[in-house]
C-alpha positions in Angstrom: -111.9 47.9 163.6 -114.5 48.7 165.9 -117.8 51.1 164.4 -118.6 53.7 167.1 -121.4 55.5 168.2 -121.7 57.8 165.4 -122.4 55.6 163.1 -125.0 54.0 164.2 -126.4 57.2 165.5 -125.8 58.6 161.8 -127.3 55.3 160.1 -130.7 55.5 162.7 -131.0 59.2 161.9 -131.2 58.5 158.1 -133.4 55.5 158.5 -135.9 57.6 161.1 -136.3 60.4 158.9 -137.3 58.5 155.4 -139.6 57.0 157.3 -140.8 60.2 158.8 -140.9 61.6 155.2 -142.8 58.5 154.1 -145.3 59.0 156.3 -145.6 62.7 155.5 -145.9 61.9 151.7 -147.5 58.7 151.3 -150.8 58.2 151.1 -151.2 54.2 150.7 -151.7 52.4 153.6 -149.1 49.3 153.1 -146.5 52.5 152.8 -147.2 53.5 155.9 -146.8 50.7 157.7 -143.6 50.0 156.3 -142.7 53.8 156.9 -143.3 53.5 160.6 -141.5 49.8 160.6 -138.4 51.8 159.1 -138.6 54.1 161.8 -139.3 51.6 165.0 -135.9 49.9 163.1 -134.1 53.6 163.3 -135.0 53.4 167.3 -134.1 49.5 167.3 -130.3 50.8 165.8 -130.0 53.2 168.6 -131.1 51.3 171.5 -128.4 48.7 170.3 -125.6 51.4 169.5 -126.1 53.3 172.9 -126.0 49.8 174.9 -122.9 48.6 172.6 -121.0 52.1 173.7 -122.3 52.0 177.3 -121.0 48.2 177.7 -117.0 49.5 176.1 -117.5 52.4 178.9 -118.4 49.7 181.5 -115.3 47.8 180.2 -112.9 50.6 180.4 -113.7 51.6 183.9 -112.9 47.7 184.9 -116.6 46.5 185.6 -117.3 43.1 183.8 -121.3 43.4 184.1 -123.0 42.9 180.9 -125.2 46.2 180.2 -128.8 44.4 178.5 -131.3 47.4 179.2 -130.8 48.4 175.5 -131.7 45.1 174.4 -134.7 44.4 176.5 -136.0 47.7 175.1 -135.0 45.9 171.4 -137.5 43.0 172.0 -140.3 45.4 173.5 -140.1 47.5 170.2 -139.9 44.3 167.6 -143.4 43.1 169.8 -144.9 46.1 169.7 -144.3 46.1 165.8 -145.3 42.6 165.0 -148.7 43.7 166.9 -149.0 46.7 165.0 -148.1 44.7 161.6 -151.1 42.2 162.0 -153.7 45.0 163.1 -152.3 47.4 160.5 -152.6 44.5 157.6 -156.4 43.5 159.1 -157.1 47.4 158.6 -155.8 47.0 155.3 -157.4 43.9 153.9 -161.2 45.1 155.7 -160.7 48.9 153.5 -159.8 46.9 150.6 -162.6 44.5 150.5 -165.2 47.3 151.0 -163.6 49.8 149.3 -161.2 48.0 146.9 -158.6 50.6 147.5 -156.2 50.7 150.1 -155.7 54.6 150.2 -155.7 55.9 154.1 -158.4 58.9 153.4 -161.1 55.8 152.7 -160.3 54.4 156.6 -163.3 57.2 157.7 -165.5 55.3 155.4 -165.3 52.1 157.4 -166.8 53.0 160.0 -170.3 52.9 157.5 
């Protein structure tokens, strides 16, 4: 049994928009971060469902190249997220020692 490209199109589209939401509702910073993790994840699922069902049409036509553009993008994305994790978490420990809170409307008061 092979999962197609709805799926993972369908699974991506719910994880994107609770993040989306999250970051629309939440007002606490470590939220947020996780919010937009969940949604650089959501992209991450695509990427990897749109290279898996471009590889079985590059099968079916007879052409044995391996497809890896999707996963190149993959690594680029979980980079750029473990560089905005440890900038996002410095943000976060500087407003809470100042402020001891870590709610995002105090970040204007950092720059005191």
């Amino acid at each position: 049994m092979t999962i197609g490209l709805n799926a993972f199109l369908f699974v991506a589209g719910m994880l994107f928009s609770i993040g989306f939401f999250g970051l629309l509702w939440k007002r606490n910073s470590l939220i947020l971060l996780m919010c937009l993790e969940l949604m650089l994840n959501a992209i991450n699922l695509m990427l990897i469902g749109f290279s898996k069902y471009n590889a079985s049409l590059y099968t079916e036509m007879g052409q044995n190249q391996p497809m890896m553009g999707g996963y190149l993008f993959v690594f680029f994305i979980i980079t750029v997220a473990a560089a905005e994790v440890a900038i996002g978490l410095a943000l976060a420990v500087a407003l809470y020692r100042k402020h001891h809170s870590i709610n995002v409307h105090a970040f204007s008061l950092l720059r005191d």
